[in-house]
matplotlib code that plots the C-alpha trace (Angstrom):
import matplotlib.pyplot as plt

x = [4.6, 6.4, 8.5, 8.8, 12.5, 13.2, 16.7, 18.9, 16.7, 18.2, 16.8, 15.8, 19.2, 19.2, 19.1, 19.4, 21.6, 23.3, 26.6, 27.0, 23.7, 25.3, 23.0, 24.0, 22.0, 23.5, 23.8, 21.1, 22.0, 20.7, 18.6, 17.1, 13.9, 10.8, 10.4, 7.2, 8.5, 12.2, 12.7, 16.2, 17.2, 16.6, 18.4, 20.9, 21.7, 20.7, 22.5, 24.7, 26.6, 25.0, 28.2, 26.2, 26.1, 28.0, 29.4, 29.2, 32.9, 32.3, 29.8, 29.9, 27.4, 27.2, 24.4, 21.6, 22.7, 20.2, 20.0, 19.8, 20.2, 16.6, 16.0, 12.2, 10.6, 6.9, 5.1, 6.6, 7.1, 10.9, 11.9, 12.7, 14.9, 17.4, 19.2, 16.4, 17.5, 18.6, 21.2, 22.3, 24.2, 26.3, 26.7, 29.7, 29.9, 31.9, 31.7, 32.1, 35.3, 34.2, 33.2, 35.1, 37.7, 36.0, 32.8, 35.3, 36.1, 32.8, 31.7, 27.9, 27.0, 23.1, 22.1, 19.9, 18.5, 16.5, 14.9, 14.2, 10.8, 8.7, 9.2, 10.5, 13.3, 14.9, 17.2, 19.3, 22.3, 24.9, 27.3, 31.1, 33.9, 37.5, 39.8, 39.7, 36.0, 35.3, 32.5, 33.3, 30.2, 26.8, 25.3, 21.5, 19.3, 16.6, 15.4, 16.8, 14.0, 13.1, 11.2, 9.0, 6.4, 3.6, 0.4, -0.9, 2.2, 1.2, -0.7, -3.0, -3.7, -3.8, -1.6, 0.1, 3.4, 3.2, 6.3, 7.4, 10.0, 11.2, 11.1, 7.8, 8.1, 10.1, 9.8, 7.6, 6.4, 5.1, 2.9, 3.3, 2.8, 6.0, 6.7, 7.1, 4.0, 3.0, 5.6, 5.0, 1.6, 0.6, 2.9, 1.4, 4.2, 3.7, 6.5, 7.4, 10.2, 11.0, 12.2, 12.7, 9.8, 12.4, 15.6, 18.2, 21.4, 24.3, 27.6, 28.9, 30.7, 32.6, 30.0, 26.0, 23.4, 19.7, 16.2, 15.3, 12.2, 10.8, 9.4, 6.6, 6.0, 1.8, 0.8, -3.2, -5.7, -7.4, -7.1, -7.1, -3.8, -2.2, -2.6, -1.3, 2.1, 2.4, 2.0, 4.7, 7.0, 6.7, 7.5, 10.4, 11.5, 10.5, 10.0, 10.1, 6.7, 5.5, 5.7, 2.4, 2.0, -0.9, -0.6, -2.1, -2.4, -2.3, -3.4, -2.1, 1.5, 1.5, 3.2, 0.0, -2.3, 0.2, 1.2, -2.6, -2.8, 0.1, -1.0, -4.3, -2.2, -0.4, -3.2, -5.1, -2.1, -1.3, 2.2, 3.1, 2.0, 2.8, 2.0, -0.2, -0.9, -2.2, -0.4, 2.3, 5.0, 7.9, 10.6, 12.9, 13.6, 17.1, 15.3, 17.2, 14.2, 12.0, 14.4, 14.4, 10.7, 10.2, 13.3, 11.1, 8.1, 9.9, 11.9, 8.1, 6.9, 9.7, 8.8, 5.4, 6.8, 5.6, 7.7, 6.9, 7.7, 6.0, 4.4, 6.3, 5.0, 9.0, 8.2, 5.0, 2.7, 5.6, 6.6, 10.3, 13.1, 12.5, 15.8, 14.9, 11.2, 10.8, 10.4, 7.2, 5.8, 2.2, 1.8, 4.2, 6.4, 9.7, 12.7, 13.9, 17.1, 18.0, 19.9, 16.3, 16.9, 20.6, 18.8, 15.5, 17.7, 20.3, 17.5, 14.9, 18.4, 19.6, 16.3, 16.0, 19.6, 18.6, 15.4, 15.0, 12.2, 11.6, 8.8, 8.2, 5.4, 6.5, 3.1, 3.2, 7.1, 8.4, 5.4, 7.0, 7.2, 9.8, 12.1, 13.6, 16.0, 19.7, 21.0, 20.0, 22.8, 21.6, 20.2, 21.2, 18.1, 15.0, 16.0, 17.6, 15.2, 12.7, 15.2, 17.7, 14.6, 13.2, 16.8, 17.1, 14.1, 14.5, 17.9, 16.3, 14.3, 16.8, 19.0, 16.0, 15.5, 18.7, 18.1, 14.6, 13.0, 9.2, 7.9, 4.2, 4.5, 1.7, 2.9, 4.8, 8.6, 8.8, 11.4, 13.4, 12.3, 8.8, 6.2, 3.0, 1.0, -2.9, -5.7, -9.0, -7.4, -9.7, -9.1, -13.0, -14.3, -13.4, -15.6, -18.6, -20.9, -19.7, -21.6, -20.7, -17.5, -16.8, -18.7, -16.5, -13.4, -14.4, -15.0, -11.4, -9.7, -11.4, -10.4, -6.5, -6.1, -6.1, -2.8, -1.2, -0.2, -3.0, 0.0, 1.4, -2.6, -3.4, -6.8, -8.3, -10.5, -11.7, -12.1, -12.2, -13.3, -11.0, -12.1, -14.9, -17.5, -18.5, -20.1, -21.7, -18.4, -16.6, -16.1, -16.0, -17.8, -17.0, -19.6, -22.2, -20.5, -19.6, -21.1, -19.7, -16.6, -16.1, -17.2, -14.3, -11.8, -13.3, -12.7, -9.6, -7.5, -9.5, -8.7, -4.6, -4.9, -3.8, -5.7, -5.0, -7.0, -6.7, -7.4, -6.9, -7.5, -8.8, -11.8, -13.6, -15.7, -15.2, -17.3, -15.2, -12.0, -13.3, -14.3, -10.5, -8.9, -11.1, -10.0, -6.3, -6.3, -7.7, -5.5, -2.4, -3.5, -3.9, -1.5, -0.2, -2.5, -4.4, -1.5, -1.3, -2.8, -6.3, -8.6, -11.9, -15.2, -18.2, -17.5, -19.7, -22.8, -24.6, -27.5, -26.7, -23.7, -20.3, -17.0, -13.1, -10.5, -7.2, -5.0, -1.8, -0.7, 2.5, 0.4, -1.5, -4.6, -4.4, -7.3, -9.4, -12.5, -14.8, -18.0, -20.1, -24.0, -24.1, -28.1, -30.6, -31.9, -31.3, -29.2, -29.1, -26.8, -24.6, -21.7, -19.0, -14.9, -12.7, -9.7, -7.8, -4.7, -5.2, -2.9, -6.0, -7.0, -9.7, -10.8, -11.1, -11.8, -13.8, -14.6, -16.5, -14.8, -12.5, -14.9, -15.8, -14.5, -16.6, -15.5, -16.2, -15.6, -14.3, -16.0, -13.6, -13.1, -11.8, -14.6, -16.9, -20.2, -20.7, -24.0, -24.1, -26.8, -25.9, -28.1, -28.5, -25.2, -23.5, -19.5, -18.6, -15.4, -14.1, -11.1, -9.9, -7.1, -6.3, -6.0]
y = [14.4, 11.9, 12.2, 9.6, 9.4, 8.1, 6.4, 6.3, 4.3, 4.0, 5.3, 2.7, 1.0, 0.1, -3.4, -5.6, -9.0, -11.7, -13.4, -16.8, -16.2, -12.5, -9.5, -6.3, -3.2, -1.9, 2.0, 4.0, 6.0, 6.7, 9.5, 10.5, 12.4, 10.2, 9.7, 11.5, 14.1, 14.1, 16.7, 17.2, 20.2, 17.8, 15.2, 17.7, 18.1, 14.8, 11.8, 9.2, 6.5, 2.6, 1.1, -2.5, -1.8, -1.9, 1.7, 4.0, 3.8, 5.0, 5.6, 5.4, 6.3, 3.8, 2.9, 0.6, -2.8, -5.6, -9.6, -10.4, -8.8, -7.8, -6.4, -5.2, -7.7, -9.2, -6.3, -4.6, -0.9, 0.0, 2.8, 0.9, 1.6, -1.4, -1.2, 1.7, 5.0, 6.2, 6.2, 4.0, 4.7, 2.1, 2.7, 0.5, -0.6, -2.5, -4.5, -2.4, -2.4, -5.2, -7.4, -11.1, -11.4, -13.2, -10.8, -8.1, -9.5, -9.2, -6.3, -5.1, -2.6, -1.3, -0.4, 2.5, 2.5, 5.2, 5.8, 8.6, 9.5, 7.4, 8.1, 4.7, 3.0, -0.1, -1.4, -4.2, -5.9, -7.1, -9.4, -9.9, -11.6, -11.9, -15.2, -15.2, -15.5, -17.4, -20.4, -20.0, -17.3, -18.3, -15.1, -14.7, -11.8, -10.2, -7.1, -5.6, -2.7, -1.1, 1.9, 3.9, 6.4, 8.5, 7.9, 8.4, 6.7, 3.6, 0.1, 1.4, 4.8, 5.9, 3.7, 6.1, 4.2, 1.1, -1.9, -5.0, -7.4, -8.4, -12.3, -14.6, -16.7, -17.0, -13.2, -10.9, -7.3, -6.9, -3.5, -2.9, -0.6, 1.4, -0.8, 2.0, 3.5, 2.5, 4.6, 7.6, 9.3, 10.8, 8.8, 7.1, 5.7, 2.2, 0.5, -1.5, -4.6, -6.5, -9.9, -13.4, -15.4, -18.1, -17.0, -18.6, -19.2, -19.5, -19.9, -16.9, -18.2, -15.0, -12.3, -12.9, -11.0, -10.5, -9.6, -6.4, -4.3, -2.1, 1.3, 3.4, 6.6, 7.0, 9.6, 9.4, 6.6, 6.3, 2.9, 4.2, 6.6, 3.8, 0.9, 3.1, 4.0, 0.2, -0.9, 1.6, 0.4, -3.4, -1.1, -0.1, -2.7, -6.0, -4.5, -7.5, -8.1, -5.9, -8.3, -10.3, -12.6, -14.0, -17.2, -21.1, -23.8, -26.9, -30.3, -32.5, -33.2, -35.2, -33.4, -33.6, -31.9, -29.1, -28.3, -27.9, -25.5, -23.3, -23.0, -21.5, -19.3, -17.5, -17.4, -15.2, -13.7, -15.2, -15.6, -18.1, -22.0, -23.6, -27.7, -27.6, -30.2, -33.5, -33.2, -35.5, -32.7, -33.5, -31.0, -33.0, -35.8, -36.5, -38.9, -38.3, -39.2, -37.1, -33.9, -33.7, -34.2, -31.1, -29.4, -30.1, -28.5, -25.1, -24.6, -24.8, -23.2, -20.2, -20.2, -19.2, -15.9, -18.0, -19.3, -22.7, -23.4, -26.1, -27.2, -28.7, -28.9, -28.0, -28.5, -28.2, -31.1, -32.5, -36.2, -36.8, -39.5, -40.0, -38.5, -35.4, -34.7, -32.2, -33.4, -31.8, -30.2, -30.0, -31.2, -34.2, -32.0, -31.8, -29.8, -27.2, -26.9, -30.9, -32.6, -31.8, -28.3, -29.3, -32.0, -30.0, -26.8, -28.8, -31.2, -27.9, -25.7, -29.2, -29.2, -25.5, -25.3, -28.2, -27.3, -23.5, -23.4, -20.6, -20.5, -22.5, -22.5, -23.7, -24.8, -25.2, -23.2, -23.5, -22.7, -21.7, -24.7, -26.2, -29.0, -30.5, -33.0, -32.6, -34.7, -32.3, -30.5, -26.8, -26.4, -27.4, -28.6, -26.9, -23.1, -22.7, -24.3, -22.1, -19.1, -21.9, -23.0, -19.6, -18.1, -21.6, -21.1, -16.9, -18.2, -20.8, -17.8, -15.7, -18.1, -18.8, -14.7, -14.6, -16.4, -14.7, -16.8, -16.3, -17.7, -18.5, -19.2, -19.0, -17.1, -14.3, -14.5, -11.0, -9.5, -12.9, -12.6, -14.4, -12.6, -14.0, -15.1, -16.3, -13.2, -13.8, -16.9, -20.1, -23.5, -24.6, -21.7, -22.5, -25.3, -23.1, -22.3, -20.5, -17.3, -17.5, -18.3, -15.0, -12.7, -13.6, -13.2, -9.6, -9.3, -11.3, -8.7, -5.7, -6.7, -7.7, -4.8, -2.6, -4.3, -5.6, -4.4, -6.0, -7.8, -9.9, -11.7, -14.7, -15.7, -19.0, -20.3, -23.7, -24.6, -27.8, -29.5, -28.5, -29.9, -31.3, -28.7, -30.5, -29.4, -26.1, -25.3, -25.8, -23.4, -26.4, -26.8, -22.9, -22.5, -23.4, -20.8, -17.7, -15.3, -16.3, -16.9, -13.4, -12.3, -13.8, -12.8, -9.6, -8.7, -10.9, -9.0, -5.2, -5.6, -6.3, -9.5, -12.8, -15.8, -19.2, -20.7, -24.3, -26.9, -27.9, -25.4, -21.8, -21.5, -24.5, -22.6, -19.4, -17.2, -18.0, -17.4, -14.1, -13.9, -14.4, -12.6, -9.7, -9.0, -9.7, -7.3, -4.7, -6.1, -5.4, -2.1, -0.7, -2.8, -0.2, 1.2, -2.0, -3.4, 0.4, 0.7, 0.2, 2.4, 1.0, 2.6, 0.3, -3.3, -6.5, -6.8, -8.5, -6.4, -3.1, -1.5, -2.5, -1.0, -0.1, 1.9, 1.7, 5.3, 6.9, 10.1, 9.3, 8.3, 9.6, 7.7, 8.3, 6.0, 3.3, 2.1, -1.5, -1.1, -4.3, -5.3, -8.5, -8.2, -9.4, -6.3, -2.7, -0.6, 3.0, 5.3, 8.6, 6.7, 8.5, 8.3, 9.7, 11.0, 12.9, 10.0, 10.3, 13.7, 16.1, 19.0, 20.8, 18.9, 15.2, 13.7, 10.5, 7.7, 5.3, 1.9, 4.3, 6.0, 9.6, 11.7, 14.1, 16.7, 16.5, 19.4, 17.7, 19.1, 20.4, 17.0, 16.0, 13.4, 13.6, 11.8, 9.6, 8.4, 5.1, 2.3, -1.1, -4.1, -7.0, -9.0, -6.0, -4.7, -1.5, 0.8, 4.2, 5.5, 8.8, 11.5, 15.1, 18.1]
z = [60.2, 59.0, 55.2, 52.8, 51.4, 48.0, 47.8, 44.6, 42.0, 38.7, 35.2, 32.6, 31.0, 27.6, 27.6, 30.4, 29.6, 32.1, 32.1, 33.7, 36.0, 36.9, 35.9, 33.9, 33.1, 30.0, 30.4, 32.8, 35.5, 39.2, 40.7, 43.9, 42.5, 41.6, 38.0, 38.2, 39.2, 36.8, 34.7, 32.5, 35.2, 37.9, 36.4, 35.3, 39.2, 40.5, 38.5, 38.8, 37.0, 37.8, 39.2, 38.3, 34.5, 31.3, 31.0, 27.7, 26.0, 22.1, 19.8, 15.4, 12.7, 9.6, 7.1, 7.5, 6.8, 4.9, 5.2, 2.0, -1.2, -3.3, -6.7, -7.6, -9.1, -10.1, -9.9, -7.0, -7.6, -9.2, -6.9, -4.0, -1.6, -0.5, 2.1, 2.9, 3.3, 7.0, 9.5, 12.1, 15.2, 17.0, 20.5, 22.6, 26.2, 28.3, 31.5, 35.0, 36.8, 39.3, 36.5, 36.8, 34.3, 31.8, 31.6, 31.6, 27.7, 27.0, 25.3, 23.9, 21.1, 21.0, 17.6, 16.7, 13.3, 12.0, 8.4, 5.9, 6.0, 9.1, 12.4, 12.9, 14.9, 15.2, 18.0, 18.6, 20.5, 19.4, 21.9, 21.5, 23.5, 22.9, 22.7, 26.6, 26.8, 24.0, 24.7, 28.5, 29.3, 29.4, 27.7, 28.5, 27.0, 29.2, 27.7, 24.2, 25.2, 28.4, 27.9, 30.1, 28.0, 29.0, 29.5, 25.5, 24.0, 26.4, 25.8, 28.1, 26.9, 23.0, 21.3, 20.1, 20.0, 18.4, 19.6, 17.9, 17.5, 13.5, 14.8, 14.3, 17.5, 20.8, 21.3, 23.5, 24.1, 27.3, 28.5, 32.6, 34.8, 35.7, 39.1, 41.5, 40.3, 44.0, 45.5, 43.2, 43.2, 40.3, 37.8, 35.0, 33.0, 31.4, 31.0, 27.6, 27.9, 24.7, 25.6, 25.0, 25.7, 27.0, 27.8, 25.9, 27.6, 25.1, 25.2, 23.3, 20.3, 19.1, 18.9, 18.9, 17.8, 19.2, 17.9, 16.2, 18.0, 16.0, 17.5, 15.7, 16.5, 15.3, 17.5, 16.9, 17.6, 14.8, 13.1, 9.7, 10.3, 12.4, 10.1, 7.1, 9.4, 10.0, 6.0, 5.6, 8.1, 6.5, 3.0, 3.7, 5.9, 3.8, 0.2, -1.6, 0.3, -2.6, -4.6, -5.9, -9.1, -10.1, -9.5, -9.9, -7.7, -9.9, -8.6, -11.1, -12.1, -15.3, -18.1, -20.5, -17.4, -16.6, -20.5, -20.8, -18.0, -18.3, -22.2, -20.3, -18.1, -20.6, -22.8, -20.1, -18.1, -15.4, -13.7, -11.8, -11.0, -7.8, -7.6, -4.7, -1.9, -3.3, -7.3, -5.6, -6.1, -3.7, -3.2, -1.3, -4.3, -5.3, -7.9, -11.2, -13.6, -11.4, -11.4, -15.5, -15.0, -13.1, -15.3, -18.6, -16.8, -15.7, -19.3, -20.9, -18.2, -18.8, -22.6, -21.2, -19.3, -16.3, -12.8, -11.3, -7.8, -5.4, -2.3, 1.2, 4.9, 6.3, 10.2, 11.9, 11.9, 9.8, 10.5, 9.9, 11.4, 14.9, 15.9, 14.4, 15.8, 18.5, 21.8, 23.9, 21.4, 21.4, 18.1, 16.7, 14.3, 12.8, 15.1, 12.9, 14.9, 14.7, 11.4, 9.4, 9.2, 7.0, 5.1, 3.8, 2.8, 1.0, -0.9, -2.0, -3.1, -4.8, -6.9, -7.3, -9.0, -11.4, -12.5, -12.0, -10.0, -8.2, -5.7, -2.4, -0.5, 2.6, 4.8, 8.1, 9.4, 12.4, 15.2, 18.0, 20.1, 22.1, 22.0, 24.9, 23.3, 24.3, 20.9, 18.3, 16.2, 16.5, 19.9, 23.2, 24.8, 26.1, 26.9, 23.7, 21.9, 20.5, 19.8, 17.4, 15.7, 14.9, 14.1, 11.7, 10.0, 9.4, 7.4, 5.7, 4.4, 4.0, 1.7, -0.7, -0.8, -2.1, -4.7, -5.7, -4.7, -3.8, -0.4, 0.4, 4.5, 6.9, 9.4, 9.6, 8.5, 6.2, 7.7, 6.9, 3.3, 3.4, 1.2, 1.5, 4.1, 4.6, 5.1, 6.8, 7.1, 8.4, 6.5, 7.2, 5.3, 2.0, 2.2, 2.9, 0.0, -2.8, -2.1, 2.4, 1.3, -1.1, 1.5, 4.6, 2.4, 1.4, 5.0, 5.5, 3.4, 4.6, 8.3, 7.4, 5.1, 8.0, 9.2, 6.0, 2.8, -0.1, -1.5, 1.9, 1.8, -0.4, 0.0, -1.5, -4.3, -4.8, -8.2, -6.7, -3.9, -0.7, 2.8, 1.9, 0.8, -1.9, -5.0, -3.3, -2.3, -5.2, -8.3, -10.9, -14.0, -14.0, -16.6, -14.5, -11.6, -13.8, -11.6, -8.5, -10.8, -11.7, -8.2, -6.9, -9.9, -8.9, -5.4, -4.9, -7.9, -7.3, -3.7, -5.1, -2.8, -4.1, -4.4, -4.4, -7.8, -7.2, -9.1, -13.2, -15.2, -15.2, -17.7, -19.1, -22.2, -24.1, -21.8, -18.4, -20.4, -21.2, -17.5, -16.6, -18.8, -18.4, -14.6, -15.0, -18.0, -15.3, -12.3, -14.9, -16.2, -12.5, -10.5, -9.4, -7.3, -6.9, -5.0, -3.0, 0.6, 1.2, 2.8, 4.3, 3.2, 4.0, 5.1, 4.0, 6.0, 2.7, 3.3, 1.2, -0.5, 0.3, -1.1, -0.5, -1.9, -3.0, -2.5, -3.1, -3.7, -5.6, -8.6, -11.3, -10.4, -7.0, -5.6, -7.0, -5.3, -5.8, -5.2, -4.2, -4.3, -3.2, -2.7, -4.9, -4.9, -6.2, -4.3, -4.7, -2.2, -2.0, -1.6, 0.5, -0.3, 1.7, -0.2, 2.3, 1.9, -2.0, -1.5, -3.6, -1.8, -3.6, -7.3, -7.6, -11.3, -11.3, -14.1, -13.4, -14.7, -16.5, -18.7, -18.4, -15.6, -13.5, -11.3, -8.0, -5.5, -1.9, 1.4, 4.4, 5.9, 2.3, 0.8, -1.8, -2.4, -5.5, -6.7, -6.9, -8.5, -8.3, -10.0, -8.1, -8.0, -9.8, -9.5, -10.2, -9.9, -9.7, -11.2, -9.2, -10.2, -9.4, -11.0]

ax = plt.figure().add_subplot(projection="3d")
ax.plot(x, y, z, "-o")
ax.set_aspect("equal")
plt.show()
């Protein structure tokens, strides 16, 4: 018979890295057993150092760190924690023995970060070199996370561990099966590498510092449970996310227009007004006459209790100078690591700090495509590329945040400090009819909700013509469209999700001004569990009842559900809500639109069955506390 001999393999290292072409496991040991096989008394016995990696040398505990300073603000809830709550331990190593002489200058901390209540970490490297080494190592990054789990943690199995990187673009999280799975019969692990998805190669310039991956522990499969842990990860981690004024996207810029309209938004309640794309706002002006134009706006504006910030396309799509355009990109667009990166930062904070705006939404960031050009100022050429342009365009974030500033971006920048990003979003269906267009956005919302927070999601709402719907697309006259008005007034502030309201004014008659003012009155009195998690109860199918729920135990009205008919016919049902993440255990009390609360008893699985009759076209809501 012949035996199969395992020789030394080694044990997952921490990170793997390269210097000058020349690989390095950081930490990990060797072993003779099988990992399927390992246990930590095997181990115990059979375990030795890597003689090819960065060794272990010292180890510190601080507090989490943050990028950029944040105070609460517009409507997100006071009690935040900034930097959040936890610990982190720093963890040093240094290049083996063998190690040329300039790699032995080279030294590497891992950071574990770890935070008060969520079983969350996040890791990261940080890269250093001495005077010796300084810009003469070519420092590439190959894995910041090599993990091995079991089967139910896996990809592949329950998804009970969910991985992912704080960065936007140029960064990958790649599921595979443990590669000596072959070799090893009954092993299951999956393996998990967090990497760049082009390795950068950098001269280190005194110490660098790598992505973040972010590793939640959910431990069950259901999609409920999992998107809840994952809303309270981006919480804690990007708080100012929490943020959401109600805000106006004006398409005219003459003084006479927008006095008129911000008169209307205060006289109703709404926050904020952003020029949109076509009023022929331009951020990047030095134009003297121009500046106090926008200055007189934002003092009235301020009078008002309202902000005023602006529209720019910053990079993809964007057509700048030819020596700063990206080179084989797919689509002709602006290199954010080139001279245009310096220029658009300096002109927006230049008009910012004369005018006081204090808003920017910033269409089309940085995409994720390469450059290959070898003159810009911030990026080497190809390899480099994609990691300078997304680190440029997380700072460019980060700088506005700290100056407040709120950021509208498609895509998703939070943990640089962007809040708000599309939902449901698909540019062609706002030109659908009005009545497609509000269904596949409760739809939108109902979908996204299970991933985001109700207050990262803007949704839109064209009070005039958008893409080229036309008049059954478009909301204006809005006396001729209140119902469809106040539909959408109705699920975009019940469901705590923003909307963009764009056009030239907000009501056109006394009834749709009592239309408005009606559902920000109600958005205002319960923002605070409006703009708390969602749970999903029935989605849209337009044929029968539809409804979600707002919930959180820390508050005295502890859920909130919108109920929906969008039928032209009656709909009666036992509608049921599951309150098991509203924190009540026994005795729910329930008013319908706030009126008189019934007690309901709840049944083991923690739900209770409302009556509901709905007219056709009718909203209605449900207030729900403990006691």
């Amino acid at each position: 018979m012949r035996k199969t001999v395992h020789c030394c393999v080694p044990l997952n290292p921490e990170a793997v890295i390269s210097l000058d072409g020349l690989y390095y496991p950081v930490g990990g040991v060797k072993t003779s057993i099988p990992r399927a096989y390992l246990n930590r008394t095997g181990l115990a016995l059979d375990m030795k150092q890597d003689e090819n990696a960065f060794h272990f040398i010292d180890y510190k505990m601080v507090k989490p760190e943050v990028p950029f300073p944040y105070t609460p603000q517009r409507g997100a809830p006071k009690d935040i924690a900034w930097p959040p709550k936890g610990l982190r331990m720093d963890v040093s190593f240094r290049a083996p023995s063998w190690a040329p002489m300039y790699h032995k200058d080279v030294s590497v901390t891992v950071h574990y970060e770890m935070y008060d209540g969520i079983p969350l970490m996040a890791k990261w490297l940080t890269v250093k070199t001495g005077h010796v080494a300084m810009r003469k190592v070519a420092l590439g990054i190959h894995s910041v996370e090599y993990l091995s789990v079991n089967w139910q943690w896996a990809d592949h199995g329950y998804r009970w561990l969910h991985v992912e990187t704080d960065r936007a673009h140029g960064t990958k999280v790649e599921w595979t099966t443990e590669p000596s799975h072959s070799l090893m019969p009954g092993s299951f692990e999956d393996v998990v590498n967090c990497s760049y998805s082009l390795v950068p190669y950098l001269p280190i310039d005194g110490v660098f510092k790598s992505f973040q991956v972010r590793e939640l522990v959910i431990g069950s499969a259901d999609p409920e449970r999992s998107g809840l842990a994952k809303r309270k990860m981006l919480r804690i981690l990007a708080p100012h996310t929490q943020e959401n004024p109600i805000f106006f996207h004006m398409v005219k810029s003459s003084a006479a227009d927008v006095w008129k309209v911000l008169d209307q938004m205060a006289e109703v309640g709404f926050e904020m007004m952003i020029f949109s794309f076509g009023s022929g706002f331009n951020y990047e002006t030095n134009n003297s006459t121009y500046i106090s134009h926008v200055a007189s706006i934002v003092l009235y504006a301020k009078s008002k209790g309202i902000e005023v910030g602006g529209y720019d396309l910053i990079a993809l799509t964007r057509r700048v100078k030819a020596e700063w355009m990206a080179t084989g990109a797919r689509f002709p667009s602006a290199c954010f690591a080139s001279g245009w990166y310096d220029f658009l930062l300096e002109r927006i904070i230049n008009l910012m700090d004369q005018t006081g705006l204090s808003m920017i939404e910033s269409d089309g960031p940085y995409g994720g495509y390469i450059c290959n050009s070898t003159e810009h100022s911030h990026h080497r050429g190809l390899h480099d590329s994609v990691y300078m342009q997304d680190l440029l365009q997380g700072k460019f974030y980060e700088e506005l945040r700290k100056r407040q500033v709120y950021i509208n971006q498609p895509d998703n920048y939070f943990y640089q400090g962007g809040s708000k990003t599309g939902m449901g979003y698909n540019e062609n269906q706002y030109s659908l009819p009005r009545w497609q267009d509000l269904s596949v956005s409760r739809q939108g919302m109902y979908d996204d909700t299970f991933h985001y927070i109700p207050t990262v999601g803007w949704m839109f709402l064209p009070i005039v013509d958008y893409h080229g719907g036309g008049a059954a697309a478009a909301f204006d006259p809005l006396s001729a469209h209140r119902v469809e008005y106040n539909w959408a007034l109705a699920q975009y502030l019940g469901a705590g999700v923003a909307a963009c309201y764009r056009g030239y004014h907000l009501y056109d008659s006394e009834e749709t001004k009592i239309i408005v003012k009606s559902w920000v009155s109600f958005y205002k009195k319960y923002r605070d569990i409006l703009t708390s998690d969602i749970v999903h109860v029935r989605r849209a199918d337009m044929q029968s009842i539809d409804c979600f729920m707002h919930v959180n135990p820390h508050l005295v009205n502890k859920g909130l559900a919108l109920v929906f008919n969008p039928t032209q016919k009656i709909q009666l049902m036992n509608l049921t809500l599951p309150l098991y993440y509203t924190g009540i255990e026994h005795l729910a009390q329930v008013a319908k639109e706030g009126a008189q609360f019934e007690s309901y008893f709840l049944d083991r699985e923690y739900n209770i069955d409302v009556f509901v009759k709905l007219q056709p076209l009718q909203i209605t809501w449900y207030l729900i506390q403990g006691k």
